[in-house]
C-alpha positions as CSV (number, residue, x, y, z in Angstrom):
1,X,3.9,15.2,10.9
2,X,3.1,18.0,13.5
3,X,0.5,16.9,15.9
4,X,-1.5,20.7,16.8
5,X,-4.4,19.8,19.4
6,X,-5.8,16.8,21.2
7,X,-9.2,16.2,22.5
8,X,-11.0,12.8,23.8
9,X,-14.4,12.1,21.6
10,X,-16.5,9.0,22.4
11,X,-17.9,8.4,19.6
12,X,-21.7,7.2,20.7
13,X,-22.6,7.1,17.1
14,X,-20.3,4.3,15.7
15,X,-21.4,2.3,18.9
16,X,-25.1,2.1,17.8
17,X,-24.0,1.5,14.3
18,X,-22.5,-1.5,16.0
19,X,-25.5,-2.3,17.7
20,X,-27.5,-2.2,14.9
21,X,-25.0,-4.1,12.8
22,X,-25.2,-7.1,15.2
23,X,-28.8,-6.8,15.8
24,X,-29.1,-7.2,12.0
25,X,-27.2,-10.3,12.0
26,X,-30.0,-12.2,14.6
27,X,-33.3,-10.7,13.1
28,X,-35.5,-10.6,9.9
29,X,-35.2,-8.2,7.5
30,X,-37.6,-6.6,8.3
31,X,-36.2,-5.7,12.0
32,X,-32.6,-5.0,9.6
33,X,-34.8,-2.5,7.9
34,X,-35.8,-0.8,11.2
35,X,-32.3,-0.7,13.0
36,X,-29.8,-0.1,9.6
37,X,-30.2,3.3,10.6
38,X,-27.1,5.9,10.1
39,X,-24.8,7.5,12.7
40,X,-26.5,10.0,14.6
41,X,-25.0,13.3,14.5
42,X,-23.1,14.4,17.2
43,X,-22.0,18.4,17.8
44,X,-19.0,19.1,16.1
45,X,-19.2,15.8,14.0
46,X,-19.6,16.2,10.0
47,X,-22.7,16.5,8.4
48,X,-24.4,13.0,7.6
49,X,-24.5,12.2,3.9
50,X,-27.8,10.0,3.2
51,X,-27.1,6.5,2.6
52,X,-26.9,4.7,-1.1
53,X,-28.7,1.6,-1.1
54,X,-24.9,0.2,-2.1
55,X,-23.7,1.9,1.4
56,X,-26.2,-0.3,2.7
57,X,-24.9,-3.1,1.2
58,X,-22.0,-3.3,1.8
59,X,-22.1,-2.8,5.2
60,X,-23.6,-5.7,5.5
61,X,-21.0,-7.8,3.1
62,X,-18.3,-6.1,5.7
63,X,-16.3,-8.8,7.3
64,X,-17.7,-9.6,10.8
65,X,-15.0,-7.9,13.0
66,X,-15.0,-6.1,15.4
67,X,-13.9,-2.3,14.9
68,X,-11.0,-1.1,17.4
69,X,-10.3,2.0,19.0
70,X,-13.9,3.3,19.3
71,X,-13.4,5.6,22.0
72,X,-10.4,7.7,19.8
73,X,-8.9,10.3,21.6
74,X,-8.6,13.2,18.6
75,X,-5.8,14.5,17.5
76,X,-5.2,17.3,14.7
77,X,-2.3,16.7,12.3
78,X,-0.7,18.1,9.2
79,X,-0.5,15.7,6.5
80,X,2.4,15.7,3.8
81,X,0.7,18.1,1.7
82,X,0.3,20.7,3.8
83,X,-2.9,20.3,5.0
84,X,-4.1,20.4,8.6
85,X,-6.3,17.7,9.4
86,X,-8.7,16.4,12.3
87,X,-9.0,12.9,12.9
88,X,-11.8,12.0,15.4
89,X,-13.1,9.2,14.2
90,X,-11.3,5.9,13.0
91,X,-14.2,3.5,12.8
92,X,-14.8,3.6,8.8
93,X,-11.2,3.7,7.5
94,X,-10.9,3.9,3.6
95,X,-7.3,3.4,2.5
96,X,-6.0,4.2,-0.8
97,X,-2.5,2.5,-2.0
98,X,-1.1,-0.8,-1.0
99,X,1.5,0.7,1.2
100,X,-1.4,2.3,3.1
101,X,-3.5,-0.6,3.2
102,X,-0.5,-2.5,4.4
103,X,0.7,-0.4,7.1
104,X,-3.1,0.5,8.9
105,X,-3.4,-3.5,9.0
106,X,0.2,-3.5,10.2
107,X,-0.7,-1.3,13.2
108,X,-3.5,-3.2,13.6
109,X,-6.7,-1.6,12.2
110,X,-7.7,-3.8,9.7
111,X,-11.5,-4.5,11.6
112,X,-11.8,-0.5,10.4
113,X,-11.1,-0.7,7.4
114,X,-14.1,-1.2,4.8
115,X,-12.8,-0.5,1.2
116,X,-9.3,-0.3,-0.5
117,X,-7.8,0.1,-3.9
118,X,-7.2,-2.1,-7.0
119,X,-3.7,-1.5,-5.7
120,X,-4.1,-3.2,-2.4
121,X,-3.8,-7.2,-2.2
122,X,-2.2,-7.3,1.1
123,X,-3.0,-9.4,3.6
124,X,-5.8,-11.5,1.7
125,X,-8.5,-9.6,3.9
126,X,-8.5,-6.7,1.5
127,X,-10.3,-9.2,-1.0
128,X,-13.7,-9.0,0.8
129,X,-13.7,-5.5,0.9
130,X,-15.3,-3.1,-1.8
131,X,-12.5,-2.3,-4.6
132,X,-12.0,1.0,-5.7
133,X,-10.1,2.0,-8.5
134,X,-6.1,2.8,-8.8
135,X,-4.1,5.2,-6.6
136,X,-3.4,7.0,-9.6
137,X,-7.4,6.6,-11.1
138,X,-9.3,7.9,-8.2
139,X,-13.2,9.9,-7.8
140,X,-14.4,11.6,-4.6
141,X,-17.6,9.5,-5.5
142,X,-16.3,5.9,-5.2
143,X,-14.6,7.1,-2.0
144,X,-17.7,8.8,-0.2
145,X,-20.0,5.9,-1.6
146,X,-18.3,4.0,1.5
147,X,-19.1,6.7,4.2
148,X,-15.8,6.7,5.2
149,X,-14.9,8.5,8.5
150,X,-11.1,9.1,7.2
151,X,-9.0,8.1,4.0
152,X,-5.7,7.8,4.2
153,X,-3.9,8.2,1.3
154,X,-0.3,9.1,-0.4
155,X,0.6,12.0,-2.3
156,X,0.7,10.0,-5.6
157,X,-3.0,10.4,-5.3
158,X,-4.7,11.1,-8.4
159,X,-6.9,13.5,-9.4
160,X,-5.0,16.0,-7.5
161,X,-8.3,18.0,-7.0
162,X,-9.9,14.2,-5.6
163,X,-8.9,14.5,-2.2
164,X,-10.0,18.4,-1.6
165,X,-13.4,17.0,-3.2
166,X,-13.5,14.3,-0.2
167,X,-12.9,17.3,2.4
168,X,-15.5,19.4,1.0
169,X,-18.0,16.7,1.3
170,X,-17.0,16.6,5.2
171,X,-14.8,13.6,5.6
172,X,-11.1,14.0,6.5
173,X,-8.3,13.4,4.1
174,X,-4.8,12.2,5.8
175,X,-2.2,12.7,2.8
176,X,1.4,10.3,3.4
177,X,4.7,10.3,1.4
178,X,4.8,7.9,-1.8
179,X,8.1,6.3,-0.6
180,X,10.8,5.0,-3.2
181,X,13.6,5.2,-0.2
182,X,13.8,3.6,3.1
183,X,14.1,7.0,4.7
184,X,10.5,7.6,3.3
185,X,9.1,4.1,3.8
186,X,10.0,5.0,8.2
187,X,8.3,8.2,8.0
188,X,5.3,7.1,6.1
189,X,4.8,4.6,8.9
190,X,5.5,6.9,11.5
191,X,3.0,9.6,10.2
192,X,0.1,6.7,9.9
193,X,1.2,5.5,13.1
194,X,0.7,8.9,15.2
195,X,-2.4,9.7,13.2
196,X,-3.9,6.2,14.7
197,X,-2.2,7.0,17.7
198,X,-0.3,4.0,17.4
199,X,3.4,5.6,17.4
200,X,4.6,2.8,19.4
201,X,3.9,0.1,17.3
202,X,4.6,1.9,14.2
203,X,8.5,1.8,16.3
204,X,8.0,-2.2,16.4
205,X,7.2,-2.2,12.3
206,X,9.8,0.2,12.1
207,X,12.6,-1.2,14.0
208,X,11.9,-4.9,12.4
209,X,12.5,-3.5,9.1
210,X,16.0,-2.0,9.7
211,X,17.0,-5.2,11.7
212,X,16.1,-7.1,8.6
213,X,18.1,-4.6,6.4
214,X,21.1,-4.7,8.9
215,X,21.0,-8.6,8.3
216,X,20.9,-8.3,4.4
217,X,23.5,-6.1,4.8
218,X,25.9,-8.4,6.7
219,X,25.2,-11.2,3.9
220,X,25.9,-8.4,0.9
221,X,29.4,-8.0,2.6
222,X,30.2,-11.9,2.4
223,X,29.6,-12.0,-0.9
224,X,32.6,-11.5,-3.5
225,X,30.9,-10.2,-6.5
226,X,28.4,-7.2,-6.6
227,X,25.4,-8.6,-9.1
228,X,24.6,-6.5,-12.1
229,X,20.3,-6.6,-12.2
230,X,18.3,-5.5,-14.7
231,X,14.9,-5.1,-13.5
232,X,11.9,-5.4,-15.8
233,X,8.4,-3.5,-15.0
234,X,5.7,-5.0,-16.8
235,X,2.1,-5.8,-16.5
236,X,1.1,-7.5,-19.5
237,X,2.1,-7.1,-22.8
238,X,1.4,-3.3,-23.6
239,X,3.6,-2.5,-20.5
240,X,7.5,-3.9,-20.8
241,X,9.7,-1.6,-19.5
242,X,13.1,-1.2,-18.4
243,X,13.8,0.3,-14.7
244,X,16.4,3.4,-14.7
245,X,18.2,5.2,-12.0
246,X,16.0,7.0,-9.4
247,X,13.3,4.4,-9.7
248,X,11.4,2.3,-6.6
249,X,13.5,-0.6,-8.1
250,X,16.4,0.9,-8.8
251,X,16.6,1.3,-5.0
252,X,15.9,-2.5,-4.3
253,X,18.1,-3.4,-6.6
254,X,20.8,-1.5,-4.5
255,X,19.1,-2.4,-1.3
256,X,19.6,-6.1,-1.9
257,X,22.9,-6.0,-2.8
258,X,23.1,-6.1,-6.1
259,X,23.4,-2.8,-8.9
260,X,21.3,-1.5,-11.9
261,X,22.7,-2.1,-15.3
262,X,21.0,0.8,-16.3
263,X,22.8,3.9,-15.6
264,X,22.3,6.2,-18.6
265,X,18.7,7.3,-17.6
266,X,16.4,8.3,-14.7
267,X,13.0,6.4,-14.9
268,X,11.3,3.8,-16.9
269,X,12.0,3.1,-20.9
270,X,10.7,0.5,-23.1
271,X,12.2,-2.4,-23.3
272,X,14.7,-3.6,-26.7
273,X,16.5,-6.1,-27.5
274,X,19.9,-4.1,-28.0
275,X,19.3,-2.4,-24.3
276,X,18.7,-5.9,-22.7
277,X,21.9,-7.8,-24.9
278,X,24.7,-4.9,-24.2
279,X,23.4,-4.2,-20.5
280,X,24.2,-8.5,-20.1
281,X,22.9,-8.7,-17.0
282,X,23.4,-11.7,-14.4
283,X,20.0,-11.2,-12.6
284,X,16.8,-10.4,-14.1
285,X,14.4,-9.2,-12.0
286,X,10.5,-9.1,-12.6
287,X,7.2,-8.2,-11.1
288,X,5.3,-11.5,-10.6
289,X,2.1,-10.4,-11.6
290,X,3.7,-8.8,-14.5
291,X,5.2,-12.1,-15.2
292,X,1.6,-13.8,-15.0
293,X,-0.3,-10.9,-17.0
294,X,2.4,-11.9,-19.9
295,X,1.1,-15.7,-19.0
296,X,3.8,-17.0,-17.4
297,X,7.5,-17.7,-17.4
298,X,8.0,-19.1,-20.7
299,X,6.6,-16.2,-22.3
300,X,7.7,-13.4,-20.2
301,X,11.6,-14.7,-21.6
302,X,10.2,-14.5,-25.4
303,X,10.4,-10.6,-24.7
304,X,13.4,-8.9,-26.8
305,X,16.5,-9.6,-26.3
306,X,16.5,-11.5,-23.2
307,X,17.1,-15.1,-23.6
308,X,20.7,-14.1,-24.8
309,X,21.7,-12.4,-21.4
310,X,23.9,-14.2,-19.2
311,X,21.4,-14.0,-15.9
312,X,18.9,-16.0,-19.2
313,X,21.9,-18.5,-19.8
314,X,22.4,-19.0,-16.0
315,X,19.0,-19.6,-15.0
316,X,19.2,-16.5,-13.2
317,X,15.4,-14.9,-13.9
318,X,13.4,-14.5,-10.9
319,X,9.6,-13.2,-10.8
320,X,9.6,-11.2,-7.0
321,X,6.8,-10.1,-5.4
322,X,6.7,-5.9,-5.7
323,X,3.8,-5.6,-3.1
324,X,6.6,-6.3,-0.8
325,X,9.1,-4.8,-2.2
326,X,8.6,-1.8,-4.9
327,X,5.5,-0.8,-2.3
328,X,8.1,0.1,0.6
329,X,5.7,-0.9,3.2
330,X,5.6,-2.5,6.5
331,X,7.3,-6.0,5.0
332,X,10.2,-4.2,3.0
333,X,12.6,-5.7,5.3
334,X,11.6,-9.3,4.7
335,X,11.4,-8.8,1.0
336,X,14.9,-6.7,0.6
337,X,16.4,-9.8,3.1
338,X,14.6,-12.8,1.1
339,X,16.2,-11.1,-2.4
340,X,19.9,-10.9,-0.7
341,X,19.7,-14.4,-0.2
342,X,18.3,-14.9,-3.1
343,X,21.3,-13.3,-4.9
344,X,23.6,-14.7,-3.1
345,X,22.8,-18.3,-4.0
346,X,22.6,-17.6,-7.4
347,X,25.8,-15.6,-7.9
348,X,27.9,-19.0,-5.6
349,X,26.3,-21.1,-8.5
């Protein structure tokens, strides 16, 4: 990410919308109706959109914390699409995709941040904040209806035209990679880290992960047999599908130690029961909320094929959490080193 000018802001604004906010907290509602009042416009700022009465609201439903970096020293960037992008004002973060959501709380910012996706559900926090829809199901309306002051987002976004539709409207629009590699996953938190100007703890997230990964890796070269995983995506019944080569869990599956029985095709494919019996697997790996959406265990081995695979025979079925993993955020380490273990134990069985 190329930093291109710096400036320092204070943003008086946000700190009478914190006033206010308080104020509202010890008075009637009547005094609440008198000092709700929006930010007032400062030169340079962007133009004020008028509040919704569900703005309103859910300012007030807005965990009571209090918002850092208020004096933000601005900083122009270019985001991962290309776009040059001026960040003055981090006090009303909107972050769209879990590995976002993950790595501004990471650094952090989580007091900022007032709304996430459907795709967000880490840390817990993220539950008290307005919902918006999927990463990949987005409107600029959902998005301004929180009178964001930046959205941070990844280049998975979707609509592609969504996030030119936030600019328009005056907000700025920070666009990150959509990692699948740990390569990715570093620079993603680097880029959210200088755009917070919080490049040195972005380092510390950073350098935790590949000491984690450095420690999975000295367990993979203990063990005496390389696993063969196959790695089922599902959420719920409609969705069953086998993970390829090239995939976000084709590279844990490596990561960990282990390696994909699927090697005939990039991507995901539907899962049969011929392509689960001849792959004959000794792991099977699953998303856990897929696993629940398919209502449980039991049920989740009922799918084709599967309880006549060796990892089936073996006891050798595990349901992983893929907000740590497949999301190649901030906890990737920890997840990629919990699975290694995890492997290793069941292969010395």
């Amino acid at each position: 990410m190329i930093r291109i000018s710096t400036s320092r802001t204070l943003k008086g604004g946000v700190s009478l919308f914190l006033f206010g906010f308080g104020l509202s907290l010890l008075s009637t509602f009547s005094l609440m109706a008198q000092d709700r009042g929006e930010r007032p416009q400062n030169q340079g700022e962007r133009t004020e959109r008028p509040e919704r009465p569900a703005q309103q609201s859910e300012r007030m439903q807005r965990p009571a914390q209090e918002p850092v970096a208020l004096d933000f020293e601005s900083i122009t960037i270019t985001g991962r699409d290309g776009i040059e992008t001026m960040i003055d004002d981090v006090s009303r973060i909107v972050t769209i995709g879990g590995s976002v959501t993950e790595i501004v709380y990471a650094l952090g910012f989580g007091p900022n941040v007032v709304g996430t996706d459907i795709t967000s559900t880490y840390p817990r926090q993220v539950f008290m904040l307005p919902r918006l829809g999927a990463l990949r199901q987005s409107s600029a309306e959902s998005i301004l209806s929180l009178d964001p002051s930046i959205v941070i987002t990844t280049t998975a976004l979707s609509p592609p035209a969504v996030a030119q539709q936030v600019r328009d409207a005056g907000v700025p629009v920070l666009i990150v990679d959509e990692a699948t590699s740990v390569e990715l996953a570093k620079r993603r938190i680097q880029d959210v880290g200088e755009a917070l100007r919080s490049a040195d703890k972005a380092t510390d997230i950073i350098t935790a992960i590949e000491t984690q990964l450095a420690e999975a890796a000295t367990i993979q070269a203990e063990m005496d047999v390389k696993p063969s995983v196959l790695f089922i995506y599902t959420r719920g019944a409609a969705m069953v599908n086998v993970s390829g080569k090239g995939t976000g869990a084709d590279a844990i599956v490596e990561l960990a130690g282990g390696q994909n029985v699927i090697t005939q095709y990039e991507g995901y494919r539907p899962l049969t029961a011929e392509a689960a019996v001849s792959s004959q697997p000794d792991i099977i790996l699953a998303p856990s909320h897929g696993v629940e959406m398919l209502g449980g265990m039991e049920n989740f081995m009922n799918q084709p094929g599967l309880k006549l695979t060796p990892a089936a025979k073996n006891g050798h079925v595990r349901a992983v959490d893929t907000g740590m993993l497949l999301s190649f955020g901030p906890r990737l380490g920890e997840g990629v080193l919990a699975l290694t273990r995890d492997m290793q134990r069941m292969m010395s069985e």
